[in-house]
TORPA-150787 format. One line per 5 residues: number of its first residue (from 1); for each residue x, y, z of C-alpha. Coordinates in Angstrom, 2 decimals. Example, Ala and Ser with C-alpha at 12.3 -4.5 7.8 and 13.67 -1.06 7.14 Angstrom:
1) 12.30,-4.50,7.80 | 13.67,-1.06,7.14
This chain:
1) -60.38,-83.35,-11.84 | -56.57,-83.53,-11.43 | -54.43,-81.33,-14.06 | -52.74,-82.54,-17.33 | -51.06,-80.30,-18.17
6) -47.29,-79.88,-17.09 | -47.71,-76.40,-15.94 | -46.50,-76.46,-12.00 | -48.97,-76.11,-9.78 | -49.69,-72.74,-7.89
11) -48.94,-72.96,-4.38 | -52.09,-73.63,-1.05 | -53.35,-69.59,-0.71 | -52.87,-68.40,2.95 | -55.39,-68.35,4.93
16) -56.49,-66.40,8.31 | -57.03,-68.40,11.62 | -60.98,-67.50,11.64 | -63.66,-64.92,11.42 | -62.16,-62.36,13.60
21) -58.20,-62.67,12.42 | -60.44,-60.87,9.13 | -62.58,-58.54,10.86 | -60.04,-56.98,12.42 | -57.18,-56.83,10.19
26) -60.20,-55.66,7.17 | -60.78,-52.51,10.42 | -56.55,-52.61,10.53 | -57.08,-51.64,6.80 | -59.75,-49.21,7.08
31) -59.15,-47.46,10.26 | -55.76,-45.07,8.65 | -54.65,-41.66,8.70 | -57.42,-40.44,7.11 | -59.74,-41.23,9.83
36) -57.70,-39.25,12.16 | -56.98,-36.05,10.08 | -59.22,-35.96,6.95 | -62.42,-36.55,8.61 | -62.76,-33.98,11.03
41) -61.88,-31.25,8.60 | -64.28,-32.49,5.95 | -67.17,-32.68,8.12 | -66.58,-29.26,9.32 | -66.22,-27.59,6.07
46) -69.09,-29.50,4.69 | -72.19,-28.46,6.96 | -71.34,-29.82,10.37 | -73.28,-31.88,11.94 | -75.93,-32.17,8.66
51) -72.95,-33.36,7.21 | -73.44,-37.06,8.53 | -76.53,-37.48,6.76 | -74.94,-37.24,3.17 | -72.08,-39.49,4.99
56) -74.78,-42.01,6.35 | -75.77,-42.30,2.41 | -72.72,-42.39,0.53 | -71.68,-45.51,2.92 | -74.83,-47.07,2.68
61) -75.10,-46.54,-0.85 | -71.54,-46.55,-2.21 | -69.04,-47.77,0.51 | -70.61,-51.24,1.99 | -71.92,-52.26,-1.80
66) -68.62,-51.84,-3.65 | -66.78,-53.41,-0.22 | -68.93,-56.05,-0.70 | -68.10,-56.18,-4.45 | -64.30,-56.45,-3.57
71) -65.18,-59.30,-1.22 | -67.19,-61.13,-3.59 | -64.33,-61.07,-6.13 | -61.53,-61.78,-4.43 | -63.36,-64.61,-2.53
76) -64.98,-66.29,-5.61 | -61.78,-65.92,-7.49 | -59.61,-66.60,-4.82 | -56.50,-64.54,-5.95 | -54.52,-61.40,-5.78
81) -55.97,-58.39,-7.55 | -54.73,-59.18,-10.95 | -55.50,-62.85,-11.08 | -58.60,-62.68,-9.57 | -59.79,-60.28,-11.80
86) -58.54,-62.15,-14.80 | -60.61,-64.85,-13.86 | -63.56,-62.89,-13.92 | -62.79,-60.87,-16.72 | -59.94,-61.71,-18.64
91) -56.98,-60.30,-19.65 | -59.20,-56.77,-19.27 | -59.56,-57.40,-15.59 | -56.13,-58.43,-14.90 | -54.77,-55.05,-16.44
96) -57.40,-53.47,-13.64 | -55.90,-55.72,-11.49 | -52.54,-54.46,-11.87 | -53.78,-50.85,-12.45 | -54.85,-51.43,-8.48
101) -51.33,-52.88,-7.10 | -49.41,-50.06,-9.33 | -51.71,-47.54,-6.94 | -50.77,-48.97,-3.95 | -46.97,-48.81,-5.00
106) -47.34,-45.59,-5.05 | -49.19,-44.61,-2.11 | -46.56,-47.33,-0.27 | -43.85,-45.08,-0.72 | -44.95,-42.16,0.41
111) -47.11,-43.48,2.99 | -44.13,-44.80,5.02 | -42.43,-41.39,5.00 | -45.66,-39.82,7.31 | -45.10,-43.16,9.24
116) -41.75,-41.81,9.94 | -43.15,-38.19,10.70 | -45.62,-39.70,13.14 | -42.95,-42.03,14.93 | -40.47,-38.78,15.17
121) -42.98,-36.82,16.83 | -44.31,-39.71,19.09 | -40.65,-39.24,20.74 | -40.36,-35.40,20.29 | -43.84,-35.85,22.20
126) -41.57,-36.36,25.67 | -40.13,-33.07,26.02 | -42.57,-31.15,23.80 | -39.41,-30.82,20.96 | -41.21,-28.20,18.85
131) -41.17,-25.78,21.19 | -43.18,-22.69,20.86 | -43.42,-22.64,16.61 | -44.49,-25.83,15.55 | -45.45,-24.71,12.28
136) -42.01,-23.80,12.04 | -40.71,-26.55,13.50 | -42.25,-29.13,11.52 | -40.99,-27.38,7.99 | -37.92,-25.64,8.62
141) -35.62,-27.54,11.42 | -37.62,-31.16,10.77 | -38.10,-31.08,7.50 | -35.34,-28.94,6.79 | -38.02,-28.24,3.30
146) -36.45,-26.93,0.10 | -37.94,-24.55,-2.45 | -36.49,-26.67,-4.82 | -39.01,-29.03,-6.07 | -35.83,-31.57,-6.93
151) -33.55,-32.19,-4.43 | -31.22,-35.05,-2.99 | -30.34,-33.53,0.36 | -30.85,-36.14,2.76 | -32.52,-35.20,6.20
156) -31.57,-37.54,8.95 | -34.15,-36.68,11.15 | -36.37,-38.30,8.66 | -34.08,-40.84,6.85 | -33.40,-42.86,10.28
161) -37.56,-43.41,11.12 | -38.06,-44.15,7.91 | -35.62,-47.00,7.33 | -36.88,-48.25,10.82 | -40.52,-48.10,9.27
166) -39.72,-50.06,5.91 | -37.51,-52.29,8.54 | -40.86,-53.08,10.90 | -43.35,-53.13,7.79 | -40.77,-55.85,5.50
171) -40.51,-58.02,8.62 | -44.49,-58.19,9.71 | -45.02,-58.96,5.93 | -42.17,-61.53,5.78 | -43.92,-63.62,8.67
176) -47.00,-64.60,6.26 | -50.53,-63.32,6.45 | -51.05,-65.40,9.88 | -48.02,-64.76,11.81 | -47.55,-61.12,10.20
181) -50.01,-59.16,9.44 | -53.08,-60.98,11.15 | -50.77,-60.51,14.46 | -49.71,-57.10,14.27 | -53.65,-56.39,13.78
186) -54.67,-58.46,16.77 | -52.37,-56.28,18.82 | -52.36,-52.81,17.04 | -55.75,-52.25,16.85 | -56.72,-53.02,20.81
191) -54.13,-51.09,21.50 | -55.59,-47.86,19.03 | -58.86,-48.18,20.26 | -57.95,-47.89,23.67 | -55.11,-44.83,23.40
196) -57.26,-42.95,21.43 | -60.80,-43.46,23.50 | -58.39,-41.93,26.35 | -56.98,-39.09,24.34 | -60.79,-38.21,23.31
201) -61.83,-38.72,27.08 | -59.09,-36.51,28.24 | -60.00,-33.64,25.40 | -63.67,-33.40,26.82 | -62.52,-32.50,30.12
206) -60.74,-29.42,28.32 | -61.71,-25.78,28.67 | -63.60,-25.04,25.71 | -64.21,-28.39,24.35 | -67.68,-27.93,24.06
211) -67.33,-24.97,21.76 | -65.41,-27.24,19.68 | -68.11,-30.29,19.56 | -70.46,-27.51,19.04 | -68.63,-26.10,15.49
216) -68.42,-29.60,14.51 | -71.93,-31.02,15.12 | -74.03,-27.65,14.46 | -75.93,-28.40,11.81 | -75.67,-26.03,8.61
221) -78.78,-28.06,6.67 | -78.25,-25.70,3.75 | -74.98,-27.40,3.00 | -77.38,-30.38,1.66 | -78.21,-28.29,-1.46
226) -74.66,-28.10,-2.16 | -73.58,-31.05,-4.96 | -69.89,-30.34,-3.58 | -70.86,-31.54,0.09 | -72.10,-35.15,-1.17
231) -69.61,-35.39,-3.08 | -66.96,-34.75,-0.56 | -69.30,-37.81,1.53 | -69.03,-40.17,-0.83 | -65.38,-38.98,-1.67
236) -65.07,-39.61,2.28 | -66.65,-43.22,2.57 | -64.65,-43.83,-0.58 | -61.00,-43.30,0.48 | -61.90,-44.32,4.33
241) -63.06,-47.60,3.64 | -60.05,-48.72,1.52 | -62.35,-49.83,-1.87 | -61.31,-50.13,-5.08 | -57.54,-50.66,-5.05
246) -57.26,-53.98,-4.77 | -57.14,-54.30,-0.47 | -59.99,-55.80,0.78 | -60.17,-58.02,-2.62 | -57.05,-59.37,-1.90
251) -57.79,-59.82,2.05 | -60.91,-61.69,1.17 | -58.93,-64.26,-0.88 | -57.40,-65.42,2.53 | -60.62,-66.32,3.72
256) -61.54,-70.06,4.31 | -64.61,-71.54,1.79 | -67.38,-70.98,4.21 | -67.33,-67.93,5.33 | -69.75,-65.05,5.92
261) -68.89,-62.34,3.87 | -71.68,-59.33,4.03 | -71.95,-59.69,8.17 | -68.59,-59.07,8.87 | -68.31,-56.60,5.74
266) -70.96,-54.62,7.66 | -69.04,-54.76,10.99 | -66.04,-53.47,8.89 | -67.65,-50.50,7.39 | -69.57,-49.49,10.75
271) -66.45,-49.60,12.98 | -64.59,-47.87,10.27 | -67.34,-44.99,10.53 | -67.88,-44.99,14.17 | -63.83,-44.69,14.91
276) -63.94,-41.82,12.24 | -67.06,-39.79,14.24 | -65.16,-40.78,17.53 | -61.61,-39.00,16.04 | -63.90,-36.07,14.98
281) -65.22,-35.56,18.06 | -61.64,-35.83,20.12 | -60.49,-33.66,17.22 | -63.10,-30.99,17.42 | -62.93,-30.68,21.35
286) -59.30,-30.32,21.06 | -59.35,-27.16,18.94 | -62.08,-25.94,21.00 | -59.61,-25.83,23.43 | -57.08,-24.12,21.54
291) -59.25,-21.64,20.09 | -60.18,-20.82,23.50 | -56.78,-20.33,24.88 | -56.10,-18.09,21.56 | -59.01,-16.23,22.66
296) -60.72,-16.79,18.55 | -63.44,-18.73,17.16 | -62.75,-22.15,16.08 | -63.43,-21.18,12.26 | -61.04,-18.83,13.00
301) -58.05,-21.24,13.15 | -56.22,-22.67,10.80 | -54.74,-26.70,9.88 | -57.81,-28.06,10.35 | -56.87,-31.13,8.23
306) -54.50,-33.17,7.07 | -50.33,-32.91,7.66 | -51.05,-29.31,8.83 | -53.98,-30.73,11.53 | -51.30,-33.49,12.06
311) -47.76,-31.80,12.97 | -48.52,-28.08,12.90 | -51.52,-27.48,14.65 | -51.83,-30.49,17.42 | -48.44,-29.90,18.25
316) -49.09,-26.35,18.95 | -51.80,-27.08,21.04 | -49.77,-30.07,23.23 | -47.57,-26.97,23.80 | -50.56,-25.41,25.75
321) -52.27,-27.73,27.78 | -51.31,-29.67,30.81 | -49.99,-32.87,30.48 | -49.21,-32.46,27.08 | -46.49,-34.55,26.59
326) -48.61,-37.54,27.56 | -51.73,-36.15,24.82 | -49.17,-35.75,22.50 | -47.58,-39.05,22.88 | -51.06,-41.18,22.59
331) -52.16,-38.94,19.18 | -48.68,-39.57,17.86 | -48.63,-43.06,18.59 | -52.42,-43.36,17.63 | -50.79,-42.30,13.94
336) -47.95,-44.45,14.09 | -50.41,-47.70,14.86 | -53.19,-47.06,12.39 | -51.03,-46.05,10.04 | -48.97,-49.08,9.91
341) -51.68,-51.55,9.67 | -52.48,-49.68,6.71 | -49.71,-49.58,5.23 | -49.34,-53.15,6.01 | -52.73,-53.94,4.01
346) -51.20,-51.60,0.89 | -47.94,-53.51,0.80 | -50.11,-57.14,0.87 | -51.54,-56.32,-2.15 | -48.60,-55.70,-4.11
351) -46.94,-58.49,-2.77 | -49.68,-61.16,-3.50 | -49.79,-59.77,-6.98 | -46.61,-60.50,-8.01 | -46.25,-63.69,-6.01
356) -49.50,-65.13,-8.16 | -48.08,-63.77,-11.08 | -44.18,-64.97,-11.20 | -44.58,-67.79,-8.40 | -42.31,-66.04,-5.97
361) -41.84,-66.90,-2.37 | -43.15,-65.13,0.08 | -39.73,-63.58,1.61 | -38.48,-63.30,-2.12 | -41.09,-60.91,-2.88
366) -40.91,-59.29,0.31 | -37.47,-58.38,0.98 | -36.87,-58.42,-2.71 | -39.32,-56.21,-4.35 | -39.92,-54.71,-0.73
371) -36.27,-53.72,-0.33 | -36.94,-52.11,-3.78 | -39.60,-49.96,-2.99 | -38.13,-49.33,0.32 | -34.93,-47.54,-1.84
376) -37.01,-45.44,-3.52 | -39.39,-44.07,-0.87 | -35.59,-43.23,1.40 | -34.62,-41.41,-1.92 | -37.68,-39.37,-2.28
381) -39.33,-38.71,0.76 | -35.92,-38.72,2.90 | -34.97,-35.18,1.30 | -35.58,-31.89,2.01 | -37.81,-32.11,-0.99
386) -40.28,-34.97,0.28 | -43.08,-32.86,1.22 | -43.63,-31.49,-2.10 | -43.14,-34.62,-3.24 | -45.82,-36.58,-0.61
391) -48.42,-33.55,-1.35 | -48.57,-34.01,-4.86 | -48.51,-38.13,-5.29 | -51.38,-38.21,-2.71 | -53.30,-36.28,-4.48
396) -53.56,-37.80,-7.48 | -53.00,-41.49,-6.69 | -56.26,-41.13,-4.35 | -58.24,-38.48,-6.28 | -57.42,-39.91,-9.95
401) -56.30,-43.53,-9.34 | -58.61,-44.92,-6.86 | -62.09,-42.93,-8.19 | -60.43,-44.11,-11.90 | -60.16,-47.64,-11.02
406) -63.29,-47.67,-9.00 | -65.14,-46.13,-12.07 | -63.25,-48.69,-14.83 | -64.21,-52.71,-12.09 | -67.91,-51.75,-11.75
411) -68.42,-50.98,-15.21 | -66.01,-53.77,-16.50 | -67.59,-56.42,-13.90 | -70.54,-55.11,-14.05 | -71.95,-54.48,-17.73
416) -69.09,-55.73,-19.54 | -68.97,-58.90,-18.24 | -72.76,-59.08,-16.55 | -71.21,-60.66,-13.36 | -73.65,-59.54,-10.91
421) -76.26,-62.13,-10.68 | -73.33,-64.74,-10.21 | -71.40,-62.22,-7.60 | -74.67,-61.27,-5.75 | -75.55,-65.24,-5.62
426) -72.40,-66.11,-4.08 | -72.45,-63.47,-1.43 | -75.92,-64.54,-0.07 | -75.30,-68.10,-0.58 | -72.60,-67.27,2.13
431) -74.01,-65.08,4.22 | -76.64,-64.29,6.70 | -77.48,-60.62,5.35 | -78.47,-61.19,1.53 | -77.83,-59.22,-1.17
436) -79.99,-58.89,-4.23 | -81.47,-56.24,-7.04 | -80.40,-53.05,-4.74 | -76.87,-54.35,-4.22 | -76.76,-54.58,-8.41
441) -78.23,-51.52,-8.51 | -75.82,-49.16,-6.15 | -72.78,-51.28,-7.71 | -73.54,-51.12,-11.58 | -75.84,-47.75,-11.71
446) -75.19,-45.40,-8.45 | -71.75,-46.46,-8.19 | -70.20,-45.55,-11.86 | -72.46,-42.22,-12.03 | -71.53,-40.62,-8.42
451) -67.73,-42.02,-8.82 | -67.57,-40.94,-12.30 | -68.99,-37.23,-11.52 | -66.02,-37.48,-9.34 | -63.71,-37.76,-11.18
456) -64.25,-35.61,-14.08 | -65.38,-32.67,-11.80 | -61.28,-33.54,-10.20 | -59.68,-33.46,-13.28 | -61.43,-30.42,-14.93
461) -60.22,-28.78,-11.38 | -56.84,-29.80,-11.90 | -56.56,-28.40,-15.83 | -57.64,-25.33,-14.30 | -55.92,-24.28,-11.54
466) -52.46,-25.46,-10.49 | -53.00,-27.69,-7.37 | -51.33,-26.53,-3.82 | -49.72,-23.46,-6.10 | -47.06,-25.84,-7.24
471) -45.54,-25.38,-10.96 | -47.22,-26.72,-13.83 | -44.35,-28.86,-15.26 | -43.77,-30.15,-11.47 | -47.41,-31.18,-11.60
476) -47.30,-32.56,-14.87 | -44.13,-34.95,-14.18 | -44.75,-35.72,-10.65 | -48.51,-35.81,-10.33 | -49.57,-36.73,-14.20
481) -46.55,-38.62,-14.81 | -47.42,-40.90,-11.88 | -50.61,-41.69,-12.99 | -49.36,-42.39,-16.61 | -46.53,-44.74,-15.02
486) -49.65,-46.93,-13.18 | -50.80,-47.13,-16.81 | -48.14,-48.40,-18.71 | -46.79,-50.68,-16.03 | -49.84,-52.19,-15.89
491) -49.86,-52.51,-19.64 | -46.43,-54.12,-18.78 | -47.14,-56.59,-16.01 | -50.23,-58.07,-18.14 | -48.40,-59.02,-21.14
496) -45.87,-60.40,-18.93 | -46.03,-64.28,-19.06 | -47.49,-65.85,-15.60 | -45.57,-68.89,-13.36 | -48.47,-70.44,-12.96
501) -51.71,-70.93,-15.44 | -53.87,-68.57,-14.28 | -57.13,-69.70,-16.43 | -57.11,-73.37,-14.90 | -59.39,-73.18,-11.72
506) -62.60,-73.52,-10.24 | -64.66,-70.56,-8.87 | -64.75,-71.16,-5.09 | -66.74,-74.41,-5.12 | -70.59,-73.77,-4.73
511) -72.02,-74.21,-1.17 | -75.21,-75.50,-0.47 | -78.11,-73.90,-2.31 | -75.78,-71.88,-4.64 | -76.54,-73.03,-8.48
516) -72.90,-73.72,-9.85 | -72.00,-70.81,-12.34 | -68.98,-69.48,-14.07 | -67.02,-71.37,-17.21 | -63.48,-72.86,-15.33
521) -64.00,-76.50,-14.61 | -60.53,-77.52,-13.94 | -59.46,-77.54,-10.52 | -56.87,-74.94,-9.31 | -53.79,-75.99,-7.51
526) -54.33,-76.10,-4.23 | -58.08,-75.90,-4.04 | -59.83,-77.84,-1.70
């Protein structure tokens, strides 16, 4: 029925072209640094190839139930983080909600600054830059890195890609969800697939690849016993498939009424995982390589993961093999493409937050709040302090923030409000793969327990050992204080007042054979 009140109207809700503008800006999401330089490493450390049978259960367990969660809400509920999970759970959810865009914020501005380390090396890539110490290379002339944890000494070889990085992100995200985003996915991620299938074709054909595949696919079946090695799966699955912070709930909300939700949720997670075991294996053969031109054992090398994997160690080995300014130049510009459609996806849920909330347009919250977030990822991670900096946020935005958030919707949707007979129903009444009882289960029972061993077992490790060696009051400003800033500015942004009545809507309108559930009965601006 039509409004009466004389609260304006919220605006029509974007919407992608189809099916496939989804799927593959959802695997644009997914598919980030992480598959590319956390992967490998964790597999390897945690029992090789027996490894992907702990993997193979945390994503069928934990990964594809609480994706489908996030799909369910933000479909059902049709909004941004916050409001949709206001409408679900009050003002409870919406302070989750904003808990979820304050973590992207976060990992935003520091993502952009490896964005700029990957596009600086994709040119230093030509004429092998580095030179013979890329260790050294990448911290001392690069990063020019200070022992001061504090600093405001500006390094232009990073300040100028990173300006051009929050330049290319602002203006994808100012086009709209259609022109913008889905269109930068449609071409990024074609182009990804097919540099990196050639830089993992060409690494096969190296000497000692196979020495390599072997160290990461020899199965070490006593790992299994371990606790430590399924929790580092479902920690994997977790952080890979982009769950829990407020992505894939917000890219769902762009999806038209009648759409299939679990199928192409399952095509998501799979071609998430299958990119992952396809970077581990052009990872793997590549050190094989390089451990066989050092004339060592692969577990005798070192950088196996992350930045150090990244700009220490594959640089060092582009210095070694022939052709390596072209190897170089696709794994550079493998990081620079699946790293900005991820980055993309973090910035789109901060941005449709706020423009549900205060009623902004599009390029007002964009180049406004953008620009603003834009200044202070220049003024931290453009100094010779950044990498400090980077280490630290990471760290506890992903191993606190996410795995806290995750732990804090299932439990709140879940048992406090009892939504999962209505979010179950509305998945299969849209869907060709159903969900039922074992969907509740993983997502209110499996899901809270493994996520919430998580966390405690990360922040007992944290009380009791320094992380990365850094000072204890750095840690406690920097990496604590972060996490204490989500907090309050959430606290903040849900007592704010909202543009737009956020209470007055209908739950997606029931389909055919769905029984109509949930309490809203007036009709959203907007809806169809």
């Amino acid at each position: 029925m039509a409004q009466t009140s004389t609260t304006p109207q919220a605006p029509q809700r974007a919407e992608w072209t189809g099916q496939i503008g989804f799927i593959v800006s959802a695997i644009g999401s997914a598919v980030g640094l992480g598959n590319i330089w956390r992967f490998p490493g964790v597999a390897y450390e945690n029992g090789g190839g027996a490894f992907l049978i702990p993997y193979i259960v945390a994503l069928l367990t934990a990964g594809i139930p609480i994706l489908f969660l996030d799909y369910a809400i933000g479909h059902r509920f049709r909004g941004s983080a916050p409001l949709a999970l206001r409408r679900l759970a009050g003002k409870l959810g919406e302070g989750i909600g904003w808990f979820q865009v304050m973590i992207c914020v976060f990992i935003a501005i520091y993502y952009a600054a490896v964005l700029a380390w990957a596009s600086s090396y994709f040119v230093f890539s030509f004429d092998l830059k580095w030179g013979d110490d890329a260790a050294g290379y990448f911290t001392g002339e690069y990063l020019q890195t200070s022992a001061s944890p504090f600093t405001l000494e500006f390094v232009p070889a990073v300040l100028i890609p990173l300006v051009l990085m929050w330049i290319i992100a602002l203006i994808v995200l100012g086009a709209g969800v259609v022109k913008g985003v889905q269109r930068l996915n449609m071409i990024a991620i074609p182009l990804l697939i097919v540099g990196f299938v050639a830089l993992v074709v060409r690494a096969l054909f190296l000497p000692g690849a196979a020495d390599g595949l072997n160290a990461l696919f020899t199965p070490d079946f006593a790992a299994l016993a371990d606790p430590g090695v399924w929790v580092a799966a479902y920690s994997q699955i977790f952080f890979s498939l982009s769950v829990a912070f407020g992505i894939m709930m917000t890219y769902s909300s762009y999806r038209k009424r009648r759409s299939n939700l679990t199928a192409p949720g399952l095509v998501v997670a799979f071609a998430n995982s299958s990119f992952e075991i396809l970077a581990g294996i052009g990872v793997f053969a590549t050190l094989g390589f390089f451990a066989y031109q050092q004339g060592v054992a692969v577990d005798q090398l070192e950088g196996l993961t992350g930045v150090g994997l990244a700009f220490m160690t594959f640089p060092a080995i582009a210095s070694e093999m022939p052709g390596g300014q072209a190897f170089g130049a696709l794994f550079f510009g493998a990081l620079v493409l699946a790293g900005l459609t991820s980055m993309i996806s973090i910035m789109e849920v901060i941005l449709a937050g706020v423009i549900d909330k205060f009623g902004l347009t599009r390029k007002q919250a964009v180049y406004g709040l953008g620009g603003v977030l834009a200044v202070i990822s220049i003024v931290m991670f453009g100094t010779s302090s950044g990498l400090t900096a980077l280490d630290t946020i990471d760290n506890w935005a992903n191993n606190i923030g996410i795995v806290a958030s995750a732990v804090v919707v299932t439990i709140t949707v879940m048992w406090i409000r009892r939504a999962g007979t209505e979010l179950s129903g509305h998945l299969s009444a849209l869907s060709t793969f159903k969900v039922g009882r074992g969907w509740i289960f993983f997502v209110s029972v499996l899901g809270p327990l493994v996520l919430g061993y998580m966390l405690i077992a990360t922040i007992v490790g944290l009380v009791n050992e320094p992380y990365g060696g850094y000072d204890q009051l750095y840690l406690l400003i920097v990496g604590w204080g972060s996490v204490a800033v989500m907090i309050i500015a959430s606290v903040l942004l849900t007592m704010s007042p909202w543009r737009y009545n956020p209470d007055r809507f209908t739950p997606w309108p029931p389909v055919p054979g769905e029984r109509a559930v949930g309490t809203k009965t007036e009709t959203e601006g907007g809806a169809r």
